[in-house]
N, CA and C atoms as an extended XYZ file, in Angstrom:
249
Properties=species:S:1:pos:R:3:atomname:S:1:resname:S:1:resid:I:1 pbc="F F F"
N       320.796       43.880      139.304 N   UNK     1
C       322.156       44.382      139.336 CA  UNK     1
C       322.201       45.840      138.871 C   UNK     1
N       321.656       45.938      137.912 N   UNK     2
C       321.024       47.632      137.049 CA  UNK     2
C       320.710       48.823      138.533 C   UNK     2
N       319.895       48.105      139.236 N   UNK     3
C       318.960       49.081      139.842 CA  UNK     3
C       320.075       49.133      141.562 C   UNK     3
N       320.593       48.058      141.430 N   UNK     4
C       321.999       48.493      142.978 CA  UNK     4
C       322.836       49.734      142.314 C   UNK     4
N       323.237       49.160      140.906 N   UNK     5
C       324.511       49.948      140.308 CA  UNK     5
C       323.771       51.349      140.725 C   UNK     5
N       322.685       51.489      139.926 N   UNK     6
C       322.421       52.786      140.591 CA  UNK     6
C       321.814       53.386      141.533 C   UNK     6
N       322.019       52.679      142.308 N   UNK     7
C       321.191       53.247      143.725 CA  UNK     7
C       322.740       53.687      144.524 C   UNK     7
N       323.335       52.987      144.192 N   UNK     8
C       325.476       53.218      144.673 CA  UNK     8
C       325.570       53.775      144.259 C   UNK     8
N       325.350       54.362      142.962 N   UNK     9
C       325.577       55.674      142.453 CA  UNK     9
C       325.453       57.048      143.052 C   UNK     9
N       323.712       57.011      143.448 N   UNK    10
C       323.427       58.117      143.671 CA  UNK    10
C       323.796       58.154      145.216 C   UNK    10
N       323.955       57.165      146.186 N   UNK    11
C       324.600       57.247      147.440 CA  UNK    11
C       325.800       57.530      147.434 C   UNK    11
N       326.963       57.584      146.607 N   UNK    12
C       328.056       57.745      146.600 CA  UNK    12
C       327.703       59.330      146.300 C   UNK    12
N       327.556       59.714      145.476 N   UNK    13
C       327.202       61.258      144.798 CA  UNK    13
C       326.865       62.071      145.406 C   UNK    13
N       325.797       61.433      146.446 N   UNK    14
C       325.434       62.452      147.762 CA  UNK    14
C       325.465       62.060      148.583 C   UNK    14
N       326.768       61.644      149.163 N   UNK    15
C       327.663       61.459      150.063 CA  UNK    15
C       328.086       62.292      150.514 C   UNK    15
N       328.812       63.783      149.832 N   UNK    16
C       329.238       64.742      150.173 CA  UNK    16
C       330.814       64.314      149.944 C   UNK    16
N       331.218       63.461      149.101 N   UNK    17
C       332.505       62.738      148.747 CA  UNK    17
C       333.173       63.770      147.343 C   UNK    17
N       332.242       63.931      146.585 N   UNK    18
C       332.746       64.913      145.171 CA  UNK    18
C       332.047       66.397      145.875 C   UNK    18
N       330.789       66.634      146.229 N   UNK    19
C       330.225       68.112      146.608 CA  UNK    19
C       329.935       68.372      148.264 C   UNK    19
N       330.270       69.460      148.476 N   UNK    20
C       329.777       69.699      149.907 CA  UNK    20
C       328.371       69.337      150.138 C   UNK    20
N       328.018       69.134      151.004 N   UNK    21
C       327.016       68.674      151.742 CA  UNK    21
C       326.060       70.460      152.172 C   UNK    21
N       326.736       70.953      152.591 N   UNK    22
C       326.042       72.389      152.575 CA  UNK    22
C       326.049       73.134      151.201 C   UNK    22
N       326.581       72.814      150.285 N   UNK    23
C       326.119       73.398      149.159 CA  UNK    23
C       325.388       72.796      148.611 C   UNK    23
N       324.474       71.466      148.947 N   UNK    24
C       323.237       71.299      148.132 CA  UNK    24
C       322.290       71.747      148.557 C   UNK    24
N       321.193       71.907      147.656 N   UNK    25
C       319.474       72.022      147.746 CA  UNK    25
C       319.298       71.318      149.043 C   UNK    25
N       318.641       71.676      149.664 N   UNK    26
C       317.617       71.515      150.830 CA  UNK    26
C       317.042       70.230      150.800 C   UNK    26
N       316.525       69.677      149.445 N   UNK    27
C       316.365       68.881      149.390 CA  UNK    27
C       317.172       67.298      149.259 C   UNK    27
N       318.257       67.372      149.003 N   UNK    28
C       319.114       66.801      148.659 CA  UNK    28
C       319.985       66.924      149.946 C   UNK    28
N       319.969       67.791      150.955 N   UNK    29
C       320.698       67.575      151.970 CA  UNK    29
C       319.581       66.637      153.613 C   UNK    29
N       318.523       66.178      152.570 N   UNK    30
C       317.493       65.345      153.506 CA  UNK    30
C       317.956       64.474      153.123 C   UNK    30
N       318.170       64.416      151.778 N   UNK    31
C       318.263       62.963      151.557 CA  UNK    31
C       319.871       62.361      152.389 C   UNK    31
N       320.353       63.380      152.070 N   UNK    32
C       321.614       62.697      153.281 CA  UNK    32
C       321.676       62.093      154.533 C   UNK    32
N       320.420       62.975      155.125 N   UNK    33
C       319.815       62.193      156.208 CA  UNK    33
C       319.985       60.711      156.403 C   UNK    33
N       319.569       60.293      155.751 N   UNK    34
C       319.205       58.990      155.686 CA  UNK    34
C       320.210       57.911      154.547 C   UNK    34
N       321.359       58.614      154.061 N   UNK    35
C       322.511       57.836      153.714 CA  UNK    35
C       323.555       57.638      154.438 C   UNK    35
N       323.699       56.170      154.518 N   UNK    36
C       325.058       55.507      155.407 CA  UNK    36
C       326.231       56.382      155.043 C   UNK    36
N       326.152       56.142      153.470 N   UNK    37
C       327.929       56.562      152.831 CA  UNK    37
C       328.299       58.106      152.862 C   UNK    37
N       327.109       58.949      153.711 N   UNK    38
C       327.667       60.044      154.203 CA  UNK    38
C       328.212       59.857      155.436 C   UNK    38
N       327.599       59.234      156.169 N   UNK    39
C       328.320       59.152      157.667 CA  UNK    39
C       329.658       58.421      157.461 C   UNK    39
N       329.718       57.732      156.414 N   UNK    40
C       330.861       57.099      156.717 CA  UNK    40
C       332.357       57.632      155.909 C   UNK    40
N       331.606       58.870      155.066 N   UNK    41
C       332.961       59.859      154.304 CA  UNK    41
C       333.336       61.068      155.738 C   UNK    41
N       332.011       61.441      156.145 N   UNK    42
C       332.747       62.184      157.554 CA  UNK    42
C       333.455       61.132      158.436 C   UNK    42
N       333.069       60.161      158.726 N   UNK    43
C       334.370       59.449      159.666 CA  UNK    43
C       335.992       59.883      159.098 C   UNK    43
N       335.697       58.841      157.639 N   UNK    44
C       337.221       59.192      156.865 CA  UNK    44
C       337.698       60.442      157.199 C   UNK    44
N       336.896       61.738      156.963 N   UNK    45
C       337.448       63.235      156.667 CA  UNK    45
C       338.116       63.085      158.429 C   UNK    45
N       336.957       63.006      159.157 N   UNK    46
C       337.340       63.458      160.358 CA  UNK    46
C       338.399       62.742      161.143 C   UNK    46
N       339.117       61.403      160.245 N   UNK    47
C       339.764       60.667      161.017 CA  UNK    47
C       341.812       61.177      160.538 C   UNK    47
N       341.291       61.292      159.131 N   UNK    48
C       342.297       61.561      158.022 CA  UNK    48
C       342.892       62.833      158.162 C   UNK    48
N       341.737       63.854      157.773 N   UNK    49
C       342.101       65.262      157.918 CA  UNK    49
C       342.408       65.995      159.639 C   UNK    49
N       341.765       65.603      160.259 N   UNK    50
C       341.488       66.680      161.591 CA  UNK    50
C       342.541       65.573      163.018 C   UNK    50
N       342.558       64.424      162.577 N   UNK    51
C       342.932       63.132      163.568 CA  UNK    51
C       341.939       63.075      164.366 C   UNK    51
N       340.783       62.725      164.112 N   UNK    52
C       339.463       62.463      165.261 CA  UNK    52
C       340.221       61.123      165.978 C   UNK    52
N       339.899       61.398      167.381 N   UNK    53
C       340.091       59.923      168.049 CA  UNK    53
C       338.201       58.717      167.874 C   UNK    53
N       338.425       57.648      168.834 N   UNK    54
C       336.922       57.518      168.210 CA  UNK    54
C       335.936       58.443      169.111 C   UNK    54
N       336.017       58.758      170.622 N   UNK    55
C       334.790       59.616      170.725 CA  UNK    55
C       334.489       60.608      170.222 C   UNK    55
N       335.779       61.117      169.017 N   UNK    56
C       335.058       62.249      168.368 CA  UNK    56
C       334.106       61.722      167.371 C   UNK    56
N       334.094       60.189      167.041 N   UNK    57
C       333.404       59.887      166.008 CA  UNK    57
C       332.092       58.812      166.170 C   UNK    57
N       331.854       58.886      167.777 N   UNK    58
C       330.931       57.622      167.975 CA  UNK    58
C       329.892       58.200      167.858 C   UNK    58
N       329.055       59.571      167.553 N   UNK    59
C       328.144       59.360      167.194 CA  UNK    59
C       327.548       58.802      165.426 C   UNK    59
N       328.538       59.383      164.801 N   UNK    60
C       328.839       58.484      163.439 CA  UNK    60
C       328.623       56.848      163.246 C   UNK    60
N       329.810       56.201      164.121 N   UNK    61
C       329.651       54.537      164.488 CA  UNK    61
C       328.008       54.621      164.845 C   UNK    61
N       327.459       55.244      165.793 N   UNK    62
C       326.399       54.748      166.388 CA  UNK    62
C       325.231       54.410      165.255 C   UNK    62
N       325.265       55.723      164.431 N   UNK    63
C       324.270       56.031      163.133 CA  UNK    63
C       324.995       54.729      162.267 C   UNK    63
N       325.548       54.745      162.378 N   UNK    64
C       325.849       53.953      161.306 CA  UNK    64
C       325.561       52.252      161.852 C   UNK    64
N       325.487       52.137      162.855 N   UNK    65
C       325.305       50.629      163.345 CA  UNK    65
C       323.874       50.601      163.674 C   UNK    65
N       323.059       51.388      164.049 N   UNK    66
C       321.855       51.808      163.528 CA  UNK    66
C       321.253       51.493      161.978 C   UNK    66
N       321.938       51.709      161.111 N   UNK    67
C       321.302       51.438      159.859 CA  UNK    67
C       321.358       50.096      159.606 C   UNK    67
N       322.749       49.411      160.187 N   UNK    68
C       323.362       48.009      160.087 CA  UNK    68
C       321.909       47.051      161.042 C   UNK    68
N       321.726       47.568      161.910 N   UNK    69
C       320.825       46.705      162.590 CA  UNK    69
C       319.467       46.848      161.939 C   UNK    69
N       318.773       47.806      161.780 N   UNK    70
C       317.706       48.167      160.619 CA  UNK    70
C       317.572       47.349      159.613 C   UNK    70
N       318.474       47.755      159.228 N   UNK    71
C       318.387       46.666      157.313 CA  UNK    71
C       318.866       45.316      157.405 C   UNK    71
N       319.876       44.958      158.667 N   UNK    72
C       319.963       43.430      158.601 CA  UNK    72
C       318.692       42.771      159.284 C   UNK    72
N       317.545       43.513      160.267 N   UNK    73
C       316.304       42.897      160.869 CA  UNK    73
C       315.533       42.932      159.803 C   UNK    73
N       315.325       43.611      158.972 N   UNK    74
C       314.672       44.175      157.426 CA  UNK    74
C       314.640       42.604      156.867 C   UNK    74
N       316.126       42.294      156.432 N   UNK    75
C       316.377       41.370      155.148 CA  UNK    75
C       316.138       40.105      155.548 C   UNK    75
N       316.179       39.978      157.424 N   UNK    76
C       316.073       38.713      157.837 CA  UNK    76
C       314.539       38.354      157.672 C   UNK    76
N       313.304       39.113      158.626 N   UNK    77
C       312.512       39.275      158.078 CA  UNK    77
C       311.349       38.855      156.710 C   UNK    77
N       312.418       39.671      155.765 N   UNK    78
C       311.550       39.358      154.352 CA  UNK    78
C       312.316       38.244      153.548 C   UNK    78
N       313.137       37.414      154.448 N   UNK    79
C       314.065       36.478      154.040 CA  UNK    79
C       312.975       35.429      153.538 C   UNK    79
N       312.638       34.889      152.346 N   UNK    80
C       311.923       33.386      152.423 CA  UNK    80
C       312.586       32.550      151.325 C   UNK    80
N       312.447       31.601      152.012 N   UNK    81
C       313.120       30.255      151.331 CA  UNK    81
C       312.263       29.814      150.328 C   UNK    81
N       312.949       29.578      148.821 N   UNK    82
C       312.431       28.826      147.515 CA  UNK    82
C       312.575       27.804      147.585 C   UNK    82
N       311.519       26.735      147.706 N   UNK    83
C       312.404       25.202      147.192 CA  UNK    83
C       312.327       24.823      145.758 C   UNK    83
């Protein structure tokens, strides 16, 4: 539970939700790469702020159902039953 709390942490944080996304380190804007809960604060911005319809936002959905299919083949996978 320790090690989700903070793994949500630091995905929320560099999200680009409290700091721009172009004002981080280089390094830290890789790691965005590869976080859901950024793609899914630009949906919000772009849906909220600007009125995106969805094809302004399906490449977002796409990435993002991408990760959904990834990590749910992942968990099924390394799924094993205790008796």
């Amino acid at each position: 539970m320790l090690i989700s709390f903070f793994m949500m942490m630091i995905f929320i944080l560099l999200g680009g939700l409290y700091t721009s996304i172009d004002s981080m380190p280089a390094w830290a804007r890789a790691i965005t790469k590869i976080n859901p809960v950024s793609y899914f604060i630009d949906v919000m911005r772009m849906v909220v702020l600007k009125g995106s319809s969805l094809s302004d936002i399906r490449y977002h959905l796409f990435t993002v159902f991408g990760f959904a299919v990834i990590l749910n083949t992942w968990a099924v996978i390394s799924y094993k039953k205790r008796s």
